[in-house]
C-alpha angles and dihedrals in degrees: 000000000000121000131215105209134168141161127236108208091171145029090268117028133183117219120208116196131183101242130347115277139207130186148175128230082017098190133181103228108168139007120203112204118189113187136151098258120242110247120202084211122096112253125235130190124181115220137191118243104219137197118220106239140145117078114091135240110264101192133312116226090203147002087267097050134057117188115213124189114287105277097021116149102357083181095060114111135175116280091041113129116236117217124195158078113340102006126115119236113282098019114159144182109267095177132001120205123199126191128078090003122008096249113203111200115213126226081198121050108237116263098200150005128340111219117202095211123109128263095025097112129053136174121217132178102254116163098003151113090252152054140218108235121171091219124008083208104152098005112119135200094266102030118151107238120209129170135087123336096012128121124245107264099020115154131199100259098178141349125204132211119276113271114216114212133177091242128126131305114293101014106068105137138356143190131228119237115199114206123197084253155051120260107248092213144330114341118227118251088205118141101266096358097143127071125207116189121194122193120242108300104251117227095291101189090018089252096297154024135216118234132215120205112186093203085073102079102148120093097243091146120065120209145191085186123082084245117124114277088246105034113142110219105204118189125191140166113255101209095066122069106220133037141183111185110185119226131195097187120136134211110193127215092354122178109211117198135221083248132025136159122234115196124196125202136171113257089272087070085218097076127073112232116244118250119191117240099348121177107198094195097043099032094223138116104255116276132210120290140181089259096042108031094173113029111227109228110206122229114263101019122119117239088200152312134240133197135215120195114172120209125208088202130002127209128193106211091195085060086070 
């Protein structure tokens, strides 16, 4: 018998079909759910503590100030500490200008020489409320941080974006993540040196959603509830990845259009689902990048949903 299947990647989702169909005995025989399980065990990443380095020195006016090319280190803020040639321990930014030259200002005075090659410089996050992370893939608001050089009982209180530069290999952008506390010394720039631990992800859609095909205009279903007369309530469990709930409902004499919407909601009925990675524009969970070379997919959110109508005949109105 022929199928009618597609595949919802989003909360409101447009369907193209070839032709316009009609059929009689219309009946909704499976649902696929795909979703990133929900674990009850706390859940740990390991992430790389990194130093900002790349552009080169330009000039230095004076023993206070160092000039960088105009854009240099965009993620540099005040309170970093500045290694290299020249410059005294501890030494840290104490004002950043940007505008013809990127001017660091010093809290220490240089001792040597100033030398005007790349890489030479980096920044790293010494004695303050942040670190320096290449991704943030997998850390969470509320995370617990150990590792060198952090306090006992320190939590992930932000993350911002990643920030691109044009720095060296690999170390081409990177995201602040601010902790609940100050760093107590130099942080370790060891591979995996950091662990972020996450609580137990809580229920994210309530184990369901209900689904709203518009296609489906009869009154098949009939409700003491204020729900649409053909909404489709689907339940899973939200600790396994993959579902296939199985369906014998019928629509009866449904015409089915080249183009239709199909909305999803949580049970409430006043909350989207969350759908894990959407573009709305390209229609596509998100895919690796330069910046995120392996998408984090949080616990609980569905990846997509596919739907499965059998026909016991199928008629083209555009073959007649």
């Amino acid at each position: 018998m022929p199928i009618l299947h597609y595949k919802l990647t989003s909360n409101d989702e447009t369907i193209d079909l070839p032709s316009e169909i009609h059929s009689q005995s219309f009946m909704l025989r499976r649902v696929m759910v795909q979703q990133v399980p929900i674990t009850s065990n706390p859940i740990t990443v390991l992430k790389t503590q990194v130093e900002i380095r790349g552009p080169s020195a330009v000039s230095a006016p004076n023993t206070n100030l160092i000039n960088f090319a105009p854009g240099s280190f965009p993620n540099v803020i005040i309170g970093m500490t500045i290694i290299g040639s020249g410059l005294a321990p501890n030494t840290t930014v104490t004002n950043i200008v940007r505008n013809v030259v990127t001017q660091v200002t010093l809290s220490t005075p240089a001792t040597g020489t100033i030398l005007f090659t790349p890489n030479v410089y980096s920044f790293n996050a010494i004695g303050v409320n942040y670190m320096v992370m290449e991704n943030s893939a997998g850390i969470s608001d509320g995370a617990l941080v150990t590792g060198q050089a952090i306090p006992a009982n320190t939590f992930v209180t932000q993350i911002y974006p990643p920030i691109s530069y044009p720095g060296v290999a690999p170390n081409t952008s990177t995201t602040l993540v601010v902790l609940s506390n100050t760093t107590t010394g130099a942080l370790s720039n060891a591979v995996n040196g950091y662990s972020f631990t996450s609580p137990p992800a809580s229920s994210t859609n309530g184990g369901g959603f209900v689904c709203q095909p518009s296609h489906l205009s009869g009154l098949e279903i009939i409700s003491g509830n204020s729900s649409n007369s053909n909404d489709i309530l689907v339940a899973y469990d939200e600790t396994i990845a993959s579902h296939n709930i199985y369906y014998d409902m019928e629509f009866d004499s449904e015409s089915v259009p080249r183009g239709f919407q199909v909305k999803t909601f949580k049970f409430n009925y006043n909350q989207s689902l969350q759908i894990q990675g959407y573009d709305p524009l390209a229609k596509f969970v998100t895919p690796p990048s330069a910046l995120n070379p392996t998408p984090f997919q949080n616990p609980g959110e569905i990846i997509s949903i596919d739907l499965f109508f059998q026909f016991a005949s199928l008629y083209n109105y555009e073959a007649y």
